[in-house]
C-alpha positions in Angstrom: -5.9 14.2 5.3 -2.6 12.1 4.3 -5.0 10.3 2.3 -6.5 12.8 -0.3 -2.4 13.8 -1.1 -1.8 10.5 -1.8 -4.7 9.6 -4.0 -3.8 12.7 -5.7 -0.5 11.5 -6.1 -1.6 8.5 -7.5 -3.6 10.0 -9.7 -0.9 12.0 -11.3 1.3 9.4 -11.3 -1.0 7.9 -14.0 -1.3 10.5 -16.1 2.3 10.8 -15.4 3.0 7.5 -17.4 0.3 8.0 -20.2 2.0 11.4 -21.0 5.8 10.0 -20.8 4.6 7.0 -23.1 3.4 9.4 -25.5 6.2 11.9 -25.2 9.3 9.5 -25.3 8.2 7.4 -28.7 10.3 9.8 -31.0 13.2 10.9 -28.6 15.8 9.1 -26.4 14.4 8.0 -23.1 17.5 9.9 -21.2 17.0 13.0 -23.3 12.8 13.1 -22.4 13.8 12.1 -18.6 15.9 15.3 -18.7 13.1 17.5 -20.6 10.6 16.2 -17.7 13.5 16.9 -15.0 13.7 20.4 -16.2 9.9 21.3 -15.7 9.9 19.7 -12.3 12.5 21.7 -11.1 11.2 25.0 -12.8 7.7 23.9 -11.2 9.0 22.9 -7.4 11.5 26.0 -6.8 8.3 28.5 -7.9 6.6 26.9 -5.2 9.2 27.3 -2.8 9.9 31.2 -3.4 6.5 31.8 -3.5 5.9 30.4 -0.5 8.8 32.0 1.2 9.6 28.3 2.0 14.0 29.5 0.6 14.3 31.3 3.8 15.0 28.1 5.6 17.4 26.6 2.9 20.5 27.4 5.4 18.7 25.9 8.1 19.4 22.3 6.7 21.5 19.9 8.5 23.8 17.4 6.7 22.2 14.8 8.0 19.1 15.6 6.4 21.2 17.1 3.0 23.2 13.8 2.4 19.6 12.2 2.6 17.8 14.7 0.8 20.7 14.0 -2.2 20.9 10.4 -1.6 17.0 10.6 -2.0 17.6 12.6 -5.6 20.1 10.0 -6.5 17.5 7.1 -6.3 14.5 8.9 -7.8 17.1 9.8 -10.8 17.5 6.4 -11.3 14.5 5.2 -10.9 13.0 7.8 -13.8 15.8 7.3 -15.9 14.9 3.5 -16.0 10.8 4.2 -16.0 11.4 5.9 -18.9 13.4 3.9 -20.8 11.1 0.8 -19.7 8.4 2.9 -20.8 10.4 3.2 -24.3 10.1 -0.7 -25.0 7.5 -1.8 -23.0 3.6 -1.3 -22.7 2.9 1.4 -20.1 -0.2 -1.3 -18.9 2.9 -3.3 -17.8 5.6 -1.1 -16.9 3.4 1.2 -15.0 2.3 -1.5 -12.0 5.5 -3.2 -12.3 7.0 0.6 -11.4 4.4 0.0 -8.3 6.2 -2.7 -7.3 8.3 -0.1 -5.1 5.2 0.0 -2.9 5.9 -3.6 -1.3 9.7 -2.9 -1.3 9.2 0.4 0.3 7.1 -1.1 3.5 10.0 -3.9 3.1 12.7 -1.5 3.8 10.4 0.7 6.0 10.5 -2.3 8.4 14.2 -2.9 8.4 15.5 0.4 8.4 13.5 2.6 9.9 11.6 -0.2 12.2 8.3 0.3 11.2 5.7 -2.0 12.2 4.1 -3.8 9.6 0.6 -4.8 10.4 -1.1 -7.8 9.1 -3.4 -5.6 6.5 0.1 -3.9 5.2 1.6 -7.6 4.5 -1.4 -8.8 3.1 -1.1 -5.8 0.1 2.7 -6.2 0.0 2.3 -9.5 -0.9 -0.9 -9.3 -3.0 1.6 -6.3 -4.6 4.5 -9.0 -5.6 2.4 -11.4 -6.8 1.0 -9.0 -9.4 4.6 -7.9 -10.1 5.2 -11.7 -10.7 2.1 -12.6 -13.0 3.2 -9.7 -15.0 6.6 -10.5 -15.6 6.6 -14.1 -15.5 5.3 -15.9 -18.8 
């Protein structure tokens, strides 16, 4: 079932950078990161009150908060420069070049959190940085 969620999520995350190319040609990469900020966070907390998924806001540790807002930090980031790479780039580049967080996430899976990583799941990290490379490298 993890499955369909993440095809999903892939599938969004395409439209996701044919929209942003679109919307930031005419406005500051930092102001349209802000602008698509603002809907998220309209979109995510309406899920969570209707859900009734608020009641357990106070039952957060600070463990988990300090990763949870460690976790917002680095997304942040990482759509303030997707956007702005977006801005001067071609989204056919900057878009699987984004992707490249794939291989460095089962990377830092494996030293942090001590996940295995099978033979399969080194195969596609690899195959994964060697596209990164064709496409920066000229």
């Amino acid at each position: 079932m993890w499955w369909i969620y993440a095809l999903l999520s892939a599938g969004f995350a395409a439209l996701t950078a044919i929209f942003a190319k679109i919307g930031v040609a005419d406005i500051p990469s930092n102001l349209a990161t802000a602008i698509r900020t603002f809907i998220i966070l309209i979109m995510v907390w309406a899920i969570v009150f209707a859900r009734g998924e608020y009641k357990s806001f106070g039952t957060i540790s600070r463990h988990s908060l300090l990763f949870l807002v460690l976790s917002g930090l680095a997304t942040g980031c990482s759509w303030l420069f997707y956007f702005r790479a977006l801005q001067i780039g071609k989204v056919s580049q900057v878009a699987p070049v984004d992707k490249l967080s794939v291989a460095l996430t089962i990377i830092l899976s494996a030293i942090f959190l001590h996940e295995d990583i099978t033979w399969k799941t080194g195969i596609g990290a690899l195959l994964i940085i060697s596209g990164t490379l064709v496409l920066i490298l000229k």
